[in-house]
VOKOLNU-470351 format. One record per residue (C-alpha): x, y, z; residue number from 1. Coordinates in steps of 0.5 Angstrom, whole numbers, plus 500, padded with zeros to 3 digits. Last residue first. Example, Ala and Ser with C-alpha at 12.3 -4.5 7.8 and 13.67 -1.06 7.14 Angstrom:
// residues 2
[rec [527,498,514],2]
[rec [525,491,516],1]
//
This chain:
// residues 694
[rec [467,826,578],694]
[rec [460,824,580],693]
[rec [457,819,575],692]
[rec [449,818,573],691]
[rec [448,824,577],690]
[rec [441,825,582],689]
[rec [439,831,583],688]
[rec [442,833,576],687]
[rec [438,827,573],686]
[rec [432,828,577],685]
[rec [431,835,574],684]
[rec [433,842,574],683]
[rec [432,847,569],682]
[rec [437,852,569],681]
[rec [441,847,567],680]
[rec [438,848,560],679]
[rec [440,855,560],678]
[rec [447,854,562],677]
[rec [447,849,557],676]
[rec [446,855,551],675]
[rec [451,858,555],674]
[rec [455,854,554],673]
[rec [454,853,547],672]
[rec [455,861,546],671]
[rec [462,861,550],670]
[rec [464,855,545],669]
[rec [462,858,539],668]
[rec [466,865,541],667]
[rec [472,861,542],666]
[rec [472,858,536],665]
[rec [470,863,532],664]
[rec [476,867,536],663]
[rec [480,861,536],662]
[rec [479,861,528],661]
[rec [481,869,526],660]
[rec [486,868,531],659]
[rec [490,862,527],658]
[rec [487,866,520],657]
[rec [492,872,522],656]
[rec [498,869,524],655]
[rec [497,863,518],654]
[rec [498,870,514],653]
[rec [504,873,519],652]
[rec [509,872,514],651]
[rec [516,868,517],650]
[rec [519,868,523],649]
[rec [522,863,528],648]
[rec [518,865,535],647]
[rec [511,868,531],646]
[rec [510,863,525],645]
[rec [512,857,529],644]
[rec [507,860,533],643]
[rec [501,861,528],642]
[rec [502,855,525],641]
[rec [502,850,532],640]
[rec [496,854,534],639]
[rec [492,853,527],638]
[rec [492,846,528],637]
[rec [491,847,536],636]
[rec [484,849,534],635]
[rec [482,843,530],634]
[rec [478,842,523],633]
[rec [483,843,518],632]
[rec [487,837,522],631]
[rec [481,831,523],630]
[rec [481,830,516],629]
[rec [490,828,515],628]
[rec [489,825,522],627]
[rec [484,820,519],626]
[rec [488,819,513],625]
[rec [495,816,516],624]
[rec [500,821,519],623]
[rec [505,824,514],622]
[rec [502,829,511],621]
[rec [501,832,518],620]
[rec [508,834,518],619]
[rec [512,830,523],618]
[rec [512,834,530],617]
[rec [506,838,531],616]
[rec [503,836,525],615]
[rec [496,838,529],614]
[rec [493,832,527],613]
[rec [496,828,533],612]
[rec [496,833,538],611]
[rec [490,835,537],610]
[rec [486,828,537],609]
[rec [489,827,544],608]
[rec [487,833,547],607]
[rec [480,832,546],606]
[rec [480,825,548],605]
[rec [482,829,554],604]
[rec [477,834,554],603]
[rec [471,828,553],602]
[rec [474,825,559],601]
[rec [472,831,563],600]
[rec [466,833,559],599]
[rec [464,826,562],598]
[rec [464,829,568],597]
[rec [458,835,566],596]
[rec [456,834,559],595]
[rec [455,840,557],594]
[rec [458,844,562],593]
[rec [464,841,562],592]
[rec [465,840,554],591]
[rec [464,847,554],590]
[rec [469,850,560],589]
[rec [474,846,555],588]
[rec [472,849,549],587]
[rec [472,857,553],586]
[rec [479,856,557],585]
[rec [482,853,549],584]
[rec [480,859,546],583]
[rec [482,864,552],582]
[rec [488,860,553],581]
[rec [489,861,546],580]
[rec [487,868,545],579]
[rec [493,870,551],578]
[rec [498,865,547],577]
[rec [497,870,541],576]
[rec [499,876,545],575]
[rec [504,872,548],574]
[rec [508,871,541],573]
[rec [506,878,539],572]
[rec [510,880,545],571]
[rec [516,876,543],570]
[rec [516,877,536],569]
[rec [522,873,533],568]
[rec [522,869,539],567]
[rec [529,867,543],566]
[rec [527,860,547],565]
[rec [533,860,553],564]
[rec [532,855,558],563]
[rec [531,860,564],562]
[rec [529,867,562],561]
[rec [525,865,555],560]
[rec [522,857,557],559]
[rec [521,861,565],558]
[rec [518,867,562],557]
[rec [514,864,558],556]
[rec [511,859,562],555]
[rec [509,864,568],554]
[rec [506,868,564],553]
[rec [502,863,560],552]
[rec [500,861,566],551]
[rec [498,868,569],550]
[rec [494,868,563],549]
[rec [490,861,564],548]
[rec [489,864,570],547]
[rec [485,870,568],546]
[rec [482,866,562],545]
[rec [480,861,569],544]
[rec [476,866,572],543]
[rec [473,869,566],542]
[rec [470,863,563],541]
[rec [465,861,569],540]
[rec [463,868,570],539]
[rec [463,869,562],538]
[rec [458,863,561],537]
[rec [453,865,567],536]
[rec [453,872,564],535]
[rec [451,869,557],534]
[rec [446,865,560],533]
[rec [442,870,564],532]
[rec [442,870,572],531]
[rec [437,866,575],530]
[rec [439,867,582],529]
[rec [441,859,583],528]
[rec [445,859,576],527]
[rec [448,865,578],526]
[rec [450,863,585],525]
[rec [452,855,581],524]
[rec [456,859,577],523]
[rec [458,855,571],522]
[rec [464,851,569],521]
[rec [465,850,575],520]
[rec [473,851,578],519]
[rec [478,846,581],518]
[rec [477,841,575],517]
[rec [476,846,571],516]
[rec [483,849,573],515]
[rec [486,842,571],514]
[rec [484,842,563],513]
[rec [486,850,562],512]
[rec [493,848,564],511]
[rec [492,842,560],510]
[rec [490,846,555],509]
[rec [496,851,556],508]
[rec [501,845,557],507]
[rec [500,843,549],506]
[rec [498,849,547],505]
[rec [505,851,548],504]
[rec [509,843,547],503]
[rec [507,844,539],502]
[rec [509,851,538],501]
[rec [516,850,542],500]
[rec [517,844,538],499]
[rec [523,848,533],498]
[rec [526,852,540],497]
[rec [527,846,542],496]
[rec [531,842,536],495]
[rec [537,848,537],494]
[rec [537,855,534],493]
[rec [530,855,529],492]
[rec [532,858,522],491]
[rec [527,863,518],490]
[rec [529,862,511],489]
[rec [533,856,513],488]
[rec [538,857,506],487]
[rec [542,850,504],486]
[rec [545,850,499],485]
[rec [545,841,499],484]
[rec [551,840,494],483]
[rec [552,836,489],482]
[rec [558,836,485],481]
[rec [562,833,491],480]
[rec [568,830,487],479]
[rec [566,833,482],478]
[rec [567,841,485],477]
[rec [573,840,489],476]
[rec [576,837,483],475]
[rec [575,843,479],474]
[rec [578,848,484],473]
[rec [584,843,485],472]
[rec [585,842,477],471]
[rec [584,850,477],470]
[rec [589,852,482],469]
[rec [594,846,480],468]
[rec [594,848,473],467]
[rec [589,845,468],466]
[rec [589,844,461],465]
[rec [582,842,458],464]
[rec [582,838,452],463]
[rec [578,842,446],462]
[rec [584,847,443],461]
[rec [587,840,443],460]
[rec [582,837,440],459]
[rec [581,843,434],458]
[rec [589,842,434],457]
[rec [588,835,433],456]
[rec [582,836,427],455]
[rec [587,841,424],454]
[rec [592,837,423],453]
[rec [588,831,421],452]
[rec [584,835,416],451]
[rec [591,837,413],450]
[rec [594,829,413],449]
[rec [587,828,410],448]
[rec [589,832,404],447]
[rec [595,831,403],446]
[rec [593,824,404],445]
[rec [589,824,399],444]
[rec [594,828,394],443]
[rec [599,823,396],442]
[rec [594,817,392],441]
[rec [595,820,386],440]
[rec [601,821,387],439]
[rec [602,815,389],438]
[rec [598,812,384],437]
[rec [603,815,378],436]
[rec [608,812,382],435]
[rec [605,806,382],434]
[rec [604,807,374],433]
[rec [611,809,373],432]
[rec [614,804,377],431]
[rec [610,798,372],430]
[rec [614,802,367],429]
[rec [619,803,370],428]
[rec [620,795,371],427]
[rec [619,793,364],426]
[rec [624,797,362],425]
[rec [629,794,367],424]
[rec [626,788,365],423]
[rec [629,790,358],422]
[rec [635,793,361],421]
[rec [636,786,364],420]
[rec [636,783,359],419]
[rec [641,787,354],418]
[rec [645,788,361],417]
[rec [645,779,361],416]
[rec [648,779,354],415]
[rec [652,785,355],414]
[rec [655,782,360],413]
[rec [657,775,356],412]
[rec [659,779,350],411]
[rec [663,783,355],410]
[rec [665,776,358],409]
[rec [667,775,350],408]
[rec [670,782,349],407]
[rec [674,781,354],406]
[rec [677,774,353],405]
[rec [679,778,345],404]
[rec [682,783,349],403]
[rec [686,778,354],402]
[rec [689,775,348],401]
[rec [690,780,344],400]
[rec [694,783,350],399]
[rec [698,776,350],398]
[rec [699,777,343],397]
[rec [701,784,344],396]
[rec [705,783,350],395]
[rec [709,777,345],394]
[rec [710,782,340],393]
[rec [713,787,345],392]
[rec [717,782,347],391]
[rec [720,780,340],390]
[rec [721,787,338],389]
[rec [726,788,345],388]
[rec [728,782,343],387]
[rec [730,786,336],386]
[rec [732,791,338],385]
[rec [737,789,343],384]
[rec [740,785,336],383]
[rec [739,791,332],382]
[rec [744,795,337],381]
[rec [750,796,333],380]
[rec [745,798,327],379]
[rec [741,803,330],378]
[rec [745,809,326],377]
[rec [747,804,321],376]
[rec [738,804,320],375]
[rec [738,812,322],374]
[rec [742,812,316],373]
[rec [738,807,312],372]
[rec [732,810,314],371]
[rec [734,818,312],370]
[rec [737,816,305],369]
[rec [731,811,305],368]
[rec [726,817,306],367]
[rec [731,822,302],366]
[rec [731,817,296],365]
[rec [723,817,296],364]
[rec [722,824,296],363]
[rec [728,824,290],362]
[rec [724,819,286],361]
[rec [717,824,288],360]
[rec [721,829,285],359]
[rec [723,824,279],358]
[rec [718,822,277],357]
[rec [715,830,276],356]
[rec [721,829,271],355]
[rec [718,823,268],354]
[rec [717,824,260],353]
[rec [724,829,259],352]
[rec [728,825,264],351]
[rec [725,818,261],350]
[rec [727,820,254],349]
[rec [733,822,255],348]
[rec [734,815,259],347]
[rec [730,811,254],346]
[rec [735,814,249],345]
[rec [741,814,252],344]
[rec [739,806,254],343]
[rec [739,805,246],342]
[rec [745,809,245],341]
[rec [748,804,249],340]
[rec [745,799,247],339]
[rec [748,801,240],338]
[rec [754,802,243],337]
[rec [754,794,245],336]
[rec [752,792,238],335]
[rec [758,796,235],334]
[rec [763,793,241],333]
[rec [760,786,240],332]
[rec [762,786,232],331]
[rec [768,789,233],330]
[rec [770,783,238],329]
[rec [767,779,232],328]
[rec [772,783,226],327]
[rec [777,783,231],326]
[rec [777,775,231],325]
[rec [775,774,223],324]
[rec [782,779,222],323]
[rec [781,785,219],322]
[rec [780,789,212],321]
[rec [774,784,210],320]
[rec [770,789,207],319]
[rec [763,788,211],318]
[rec [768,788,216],317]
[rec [773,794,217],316]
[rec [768,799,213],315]
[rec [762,795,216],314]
[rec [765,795,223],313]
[rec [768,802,222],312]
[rec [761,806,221],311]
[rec [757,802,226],310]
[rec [763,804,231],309]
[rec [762,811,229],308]
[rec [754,811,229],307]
[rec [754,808,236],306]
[rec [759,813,238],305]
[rec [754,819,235],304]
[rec [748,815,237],303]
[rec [751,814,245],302]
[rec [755,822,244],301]
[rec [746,824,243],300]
[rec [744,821,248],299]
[rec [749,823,253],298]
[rec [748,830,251],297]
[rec [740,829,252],296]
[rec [742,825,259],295]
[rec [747,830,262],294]
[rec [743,836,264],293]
[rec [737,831,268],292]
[rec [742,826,270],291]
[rec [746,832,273],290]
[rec [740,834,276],289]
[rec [739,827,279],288]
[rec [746,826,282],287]
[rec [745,829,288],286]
[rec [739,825,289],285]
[rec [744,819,287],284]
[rec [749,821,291],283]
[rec [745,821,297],282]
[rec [741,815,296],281]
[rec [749,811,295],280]
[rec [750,815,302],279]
[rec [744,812,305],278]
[rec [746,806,302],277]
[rec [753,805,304],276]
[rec [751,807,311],275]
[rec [746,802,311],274]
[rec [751,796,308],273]
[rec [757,799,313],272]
[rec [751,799,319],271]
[rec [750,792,316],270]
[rec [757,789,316],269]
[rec [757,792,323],268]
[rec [752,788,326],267]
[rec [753,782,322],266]
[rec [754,776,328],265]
[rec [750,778,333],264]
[rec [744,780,328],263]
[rec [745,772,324],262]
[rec [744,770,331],261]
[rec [738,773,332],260]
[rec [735,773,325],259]
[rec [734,765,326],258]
[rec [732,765,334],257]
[rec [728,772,332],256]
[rec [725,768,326],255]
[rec [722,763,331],254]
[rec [719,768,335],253]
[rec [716,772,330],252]
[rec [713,767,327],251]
[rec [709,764,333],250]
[rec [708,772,335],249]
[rec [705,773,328],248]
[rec [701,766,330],247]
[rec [698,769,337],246]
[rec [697,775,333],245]
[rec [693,773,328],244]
[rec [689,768,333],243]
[rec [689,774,338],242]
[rec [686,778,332],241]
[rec [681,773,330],240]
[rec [678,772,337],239]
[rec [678,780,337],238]
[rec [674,780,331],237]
[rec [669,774,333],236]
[rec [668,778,340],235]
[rec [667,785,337],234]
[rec [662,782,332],233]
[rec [658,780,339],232]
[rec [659,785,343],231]
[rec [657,789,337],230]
[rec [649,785,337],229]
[rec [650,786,345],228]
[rec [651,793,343],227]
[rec [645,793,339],226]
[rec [640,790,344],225]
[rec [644,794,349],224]
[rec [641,800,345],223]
[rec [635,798,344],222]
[rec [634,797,352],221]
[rec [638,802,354],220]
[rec [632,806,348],219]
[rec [626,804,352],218]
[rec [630,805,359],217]
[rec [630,812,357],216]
[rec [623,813,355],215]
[rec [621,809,362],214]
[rec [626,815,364],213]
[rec [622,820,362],212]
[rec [617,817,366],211]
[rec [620,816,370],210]
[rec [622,823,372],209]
[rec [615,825,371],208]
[rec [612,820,376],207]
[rec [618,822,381],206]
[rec [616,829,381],205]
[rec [609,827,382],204]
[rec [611,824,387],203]
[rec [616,829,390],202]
[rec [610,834,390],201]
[rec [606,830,394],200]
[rec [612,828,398],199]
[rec [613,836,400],198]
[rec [607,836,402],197]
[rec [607,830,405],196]
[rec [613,833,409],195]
[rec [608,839,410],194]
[rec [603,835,413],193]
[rec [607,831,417],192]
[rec [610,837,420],191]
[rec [603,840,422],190]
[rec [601,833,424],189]
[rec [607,833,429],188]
[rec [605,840,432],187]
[rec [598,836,432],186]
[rec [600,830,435],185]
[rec [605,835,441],184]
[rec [598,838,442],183]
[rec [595,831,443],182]
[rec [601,830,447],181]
[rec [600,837,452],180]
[rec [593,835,452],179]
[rec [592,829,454],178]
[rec [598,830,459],177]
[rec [593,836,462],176]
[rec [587,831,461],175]
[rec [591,825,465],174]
[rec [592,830,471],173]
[rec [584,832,471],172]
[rec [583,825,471],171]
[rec [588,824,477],170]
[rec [586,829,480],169]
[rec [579,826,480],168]
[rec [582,819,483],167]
[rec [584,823,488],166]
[rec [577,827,490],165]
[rec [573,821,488],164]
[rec [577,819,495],163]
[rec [577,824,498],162]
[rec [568,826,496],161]
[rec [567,819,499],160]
[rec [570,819,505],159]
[rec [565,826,506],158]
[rec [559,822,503],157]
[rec [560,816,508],156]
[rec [561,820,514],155]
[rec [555,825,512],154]
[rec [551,819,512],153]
[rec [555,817,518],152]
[rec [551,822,521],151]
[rec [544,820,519],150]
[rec [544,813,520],149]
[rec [546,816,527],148]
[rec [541,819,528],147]
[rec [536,814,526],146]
[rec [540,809,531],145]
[rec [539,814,536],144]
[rec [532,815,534],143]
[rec [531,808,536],142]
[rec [534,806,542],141]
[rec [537,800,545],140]
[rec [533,795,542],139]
[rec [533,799,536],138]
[rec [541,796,536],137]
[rec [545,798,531],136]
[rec [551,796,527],135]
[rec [555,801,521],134]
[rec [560,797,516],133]
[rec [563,803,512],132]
[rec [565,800,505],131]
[rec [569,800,500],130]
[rec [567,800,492],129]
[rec [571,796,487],128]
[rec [574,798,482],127]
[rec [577,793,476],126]
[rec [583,795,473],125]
[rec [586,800,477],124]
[rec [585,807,479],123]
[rec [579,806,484],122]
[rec [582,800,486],121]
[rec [584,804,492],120]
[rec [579,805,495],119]
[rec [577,798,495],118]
[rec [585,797,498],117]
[rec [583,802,503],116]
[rec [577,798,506],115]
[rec [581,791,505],114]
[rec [580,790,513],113]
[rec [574,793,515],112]
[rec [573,799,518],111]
[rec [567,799,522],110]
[rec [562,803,526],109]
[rec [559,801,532],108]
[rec [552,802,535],107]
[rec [549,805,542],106]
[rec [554,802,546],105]
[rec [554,799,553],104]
[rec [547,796,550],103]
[rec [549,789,551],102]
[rec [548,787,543],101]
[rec [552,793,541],100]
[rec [558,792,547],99]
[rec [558,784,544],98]
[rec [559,786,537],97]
[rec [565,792,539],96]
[rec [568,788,543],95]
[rec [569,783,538],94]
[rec [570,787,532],93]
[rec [576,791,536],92]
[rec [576,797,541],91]
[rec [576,805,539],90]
[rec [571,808,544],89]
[rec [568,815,540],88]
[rec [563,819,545],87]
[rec [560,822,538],86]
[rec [561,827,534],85]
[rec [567,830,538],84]
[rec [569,831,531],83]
[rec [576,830,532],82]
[rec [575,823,534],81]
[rec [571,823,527],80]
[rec [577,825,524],79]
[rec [582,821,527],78]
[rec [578,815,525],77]
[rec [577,817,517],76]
[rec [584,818,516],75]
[rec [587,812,520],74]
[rec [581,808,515],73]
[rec [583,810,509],72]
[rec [590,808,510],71]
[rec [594,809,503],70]
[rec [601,808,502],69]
[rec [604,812,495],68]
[rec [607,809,490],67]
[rec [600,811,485],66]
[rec [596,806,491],65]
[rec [599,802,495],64]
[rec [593,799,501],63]
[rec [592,800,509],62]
[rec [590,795,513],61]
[rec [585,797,515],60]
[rec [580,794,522],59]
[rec [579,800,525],58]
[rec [572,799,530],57]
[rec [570,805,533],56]
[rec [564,802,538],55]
[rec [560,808,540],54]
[rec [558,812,547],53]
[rec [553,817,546],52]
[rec [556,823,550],51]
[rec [558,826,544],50]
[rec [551,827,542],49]
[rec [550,833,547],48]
[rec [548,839,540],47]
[rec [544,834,537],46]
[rec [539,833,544],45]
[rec [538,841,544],44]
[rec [532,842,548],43]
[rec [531,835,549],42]
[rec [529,835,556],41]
[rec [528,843,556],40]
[rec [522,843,552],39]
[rec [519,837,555],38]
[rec [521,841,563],37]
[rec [518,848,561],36]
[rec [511,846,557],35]
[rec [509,840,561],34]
[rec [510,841,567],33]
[rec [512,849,567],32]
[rec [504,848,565],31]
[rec [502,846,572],30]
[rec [506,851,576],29]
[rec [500,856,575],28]
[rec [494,850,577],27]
[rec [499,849,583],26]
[rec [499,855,586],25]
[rec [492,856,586],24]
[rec [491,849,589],23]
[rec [497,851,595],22]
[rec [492,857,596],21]
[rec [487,852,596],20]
[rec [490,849,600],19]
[rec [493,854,605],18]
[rec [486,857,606],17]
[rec [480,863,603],16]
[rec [486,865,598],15]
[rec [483,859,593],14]
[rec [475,862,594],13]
[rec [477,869,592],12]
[rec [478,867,585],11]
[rec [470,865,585],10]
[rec [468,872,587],9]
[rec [472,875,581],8]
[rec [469,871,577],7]
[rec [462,873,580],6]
[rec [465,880,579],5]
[rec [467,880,573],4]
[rec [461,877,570],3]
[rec [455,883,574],2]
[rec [451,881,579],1]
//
């Protein structure tokens, strides 16, 4: 009898009764079991954490930061109330301490008291961190906690990121202020360069000026040497002069007090006087010519007298004709003529010997004939000239006085002048040579007042600027400079549709591992007749293929149509979950039928070492050593790759290599039972009479 028919024969028994109908039925439903109702108890636990009651705790107290009040904790409060995060429940510390330790929550979060204040403090003098305080309870449930650590992972990051937000805006507003006065710096450096310039050039003006003026003050102090030695001179002169004046006033004082009285008294007589001489000195000056015509003819009758007198003196009184008394009076008048021809001879000869004379006389006379008149003019005023002369006289002295005092401070300033004109000199030249130095020492700073010019514009060019845009752009990416860019190249929806490809094989062998304790692993009418190996082991591994893929069919339609797993390539993804079932159906017969009811036992320990070196969960990298060995080695190793692979995408590589190992799987497990098949042929004691009977 051929294999097909032998299985269909065996399949034939579960429709001869209810139970064994019943059995059927069950042996379908059996992997929904494991399969369906897994999945679907956590099919998306992520997606229902807002009915995970958590203690919120608001302990702050708000703090001042910049003028403005801050309340940290008010913002995160409202926004994880608004994230449906959790089932949030805002009771105080205590509540929240005892609630965690009872199990009514799952954990706590707070906020303490000073959590705005250590944010704050971000922009003072010594910044500190703030802290979110969480509480868990393992005792109430583990993953919880590790979710949770998790979430407010996030909730820290997100406080975080607003707070270095502000404190970066501030920076970036600072920088804007850096910038705006470094630029004003260096608009100010440019002036200061040009103003240094200009006292560069000032102080090489003022180096060239003194010392022009070094040469200057050399020659005020010669100069005041001998102005002082003049001063001096002028100090005795003067002293003399005041002396002289001072005695002239004395005398004139007292000749005033002798003259005064004589003037009252004689004003008219000497305006007669005056006008007698003036008119005298105009006589005379009109007579000179006369003179001059007259004196030789004068002369000349003077001798001719003279003559005529000597004549009649010695005929009258050399022979005495008259009386002696006649003869003397004679006498007298012979000697008389005789001086006056004398005086006619020295007048005759004056004339002819001093005629330039006389011009000069008649000059001469003019000027007293002018001064006597304006002297009979002044006359009835002497008296009022002469106080008036007095007066002056007495100014004079009094001036005298005061310029002989004069000269002597003049001497005494001068004196000073003369010293200080020699520290003077000694000053410009000590200022010559600091001004020579400043110039000197003003090159410099030209030059480094033009690299610092440019070094703060070269600054400022390299302090950013920002507008609000920019800043706010800016601070958004600082304040969370890292970001998690994350690209699922083939992303499962919910946590489901990621453990599909592990709970699948699970429920498939576990399908597989039941429908043999329904059904031999070997036909006893094809061992009883004699049939071949080969066909005794297909006989007994068709039967439960064809259940095997009736509960895959049944599986997927529930996880797909019910529950919701959406698969990248849906049919491949059941073709592939064929071979598996016929894979795990011919390993599972094997186990069977080489080692009877222990195969059983040995089927579930099977199971167990796939399952937890099959890295269906955490990668397998993760497990200890053992598991890390055992993984190449198992079947459902490949079957978890291959179905993460065909449900949520991705390169068909682990596919291909997945059927490439159950089918040498699959055909090793077919040739060993029927390798046991043979030998069970062959009928001994032991399986007439089993150890153990399962």
């Amino acid at each position: 009898m051929r294999s097909p028919k032998l299985a269909a024969l065996e399949l034939r028994r579960f429709g001869r009764g209810r139970l064994p109908r019943a059995a059927l039925v069950a042996l379908l439903v059996l992997p929904l079991l494991y399969g369906a109702l897994y999945l679907w108890s956590f099919w998306d636990p992520y997606g229902q954490l807002d009915r995970i009651p958590v203690a919120l705790v608001n302990d702050d107290r708000g703090a001042k930061a910049d003028g403005t009040t801050l309340r940290a904790g008010e913002d995160i409060t409202k926004g994880l109330r608004d994230s449906d995060t959790f089932e949030w429940h805002e009771v105080s510390a205590a509540e929240a301490r005892a609630g965690v330790e009872d199990g009514r929550y799952y954990l706590s979060l707070t906020m303490p008291a000073d959590f705005s204040r250590r944010i704050a403090s971000s922009s003072g003098d010594s910044p500190e961190t703030g802290a979110l305080q969480v509480r868990t309870n393992d005792a109430n449930n583990y993953i919880v906690g590790q979710i949770s650590r998790t979430v407010f992972s996030e909730v820290r990051s997100a406080a975080s990121t607003k707070a270095s937000r502000s404190f970066l805006d501030r920076i970036f507003i600072s920088f804007s202020d850096i910038h705006g006065e470094t630029v004003k710096a260096a608009n100010g450096a440019d002036d200061l360069e040009g103003g240094i310039g200009k006292a560069e050039k000032g102080s090489k003006d003022l180096a060239d000026g003194l010392k022009d003026a070094k040469k200057g003050s050399g020659k005020l102090s010669g100069g005041l040497t001998r102005l002082n030695t003049g001063a001096g001179d002028l100090e005795d002169g003067s002293r003399k002069v005041a002396e002289g004046t001072r005695t002239l006033a004395d005398r004139v004082d007292g000749v005033a007090d002798t003259v005064g009285p004589f003037l009252d008294d004689n004003e008219k007589t000497i305006g007669h006087t005056a006008q007698l001489v003036a008119d005298s000195a105009g006589t005379i000056r009109h007579n000179l010519d006369t003179l001059v015509e007259t004196a030789p003819t004068a002369a000349k009758g003077a001798h001719s007298a003279s003559d005529t007198l000597d004549g009649v003196y010695r005929t009258r009184c050399e022979d005495p004709v008259l009386p002696d008394a006649a003869c003397a009076d004679l006498k007298k008048a012979r000697q008389a003529a005789a001086d006056v021809a004398k005086v006619a001879d020295d007048v005759n000869t004056l004339v002819a010997d001093q005629n330039g004379d006389l011009k000069k006389l008649d000059d001469h006379l003019g000027t007293l004939q002018e001064q006597a008149q304006a002297l009979a003019d002044r006359a009835p005023h002497l008296s009022e000239d002469l106080d008036d002369a007095v007066s002056k006289i007495d100014k004079l002295n009094e001036g005298a006085g005061k310029v002989a005092a004069g000269a002597k401070e003049l001497h005494k300033g001068l004196g000073t002048a003369e010293t200080g004109a020699s520290d003077l000199d000694s000053g410009v030249g000590a200022l010559r040579t600091g001004a020579e130095d400043l110039s000197g020492g003003m090159y410099k700073l030209v030059d480094g007042s033009g690299k610092l010019s440019d070094g703060l514009h070269d600054g400022a060019g390299q302090i950013p600027d920002y507008d609000k845009r920019d800043r706010d752009r800016r601070t958004d990416v600082m304040a969370d400079p890292v970001q998690l860019v994350s690209r699922d190249l083939h992303k499962a929806p919910n946590y489901g549709t990621g453990f599909a490809p592990y709970f699948i094989p699970l429920s498939l062998w576990v399908g597989a591992m039941v429908a043999y304790m329904l059904i031999t692993p070997m036909n006893r009418r094809a061992l009883a007749a004699g049939a071949p190996a080969w066909r005794i082991a297909l006989a007994g591994w068709l039967p439960v293929v064809a259940i095997g893929v009736l509960q895959t069919v049944a599986l997927m339609s529930v996880l797909h149509w019910a529950i919701g797993l959406e698969m990248v390539r849906a049919a491949g993804t059941v073709g592939f979950l064929f071979l598996v079932t016929a894979c795990f159906a011919a390993i599972v017969q094997w186990l069977n039928a080489r080692f009877g009811a222990a195969g059983r036992i040995l089927v579930l320990a099977l199971l167990m070492l796939q399952l937890t070196s099959a890295g269906g969960t955490y990668p397998v990298q993760t497990s200890p050593g053992f598991f890390n060995a055992l993984h190449p080695f198992l079947p459902m190793s490949y079957v978890v790759e291959a179905l993460r692979r065909l449900i949520t995408g991705g390169g068909l590589g682990p596919v291909w290599e997945g059927c490439a190992v159950l089918t040498a799987f699959t055909a090793a497990a077919l040739a060993l039972t029927a390798l046991s098949a043979r030998r069970r042929q062959v009928w001994t004691l032991d399986r007439l009479h089993p150890e153990l009977t399962l």
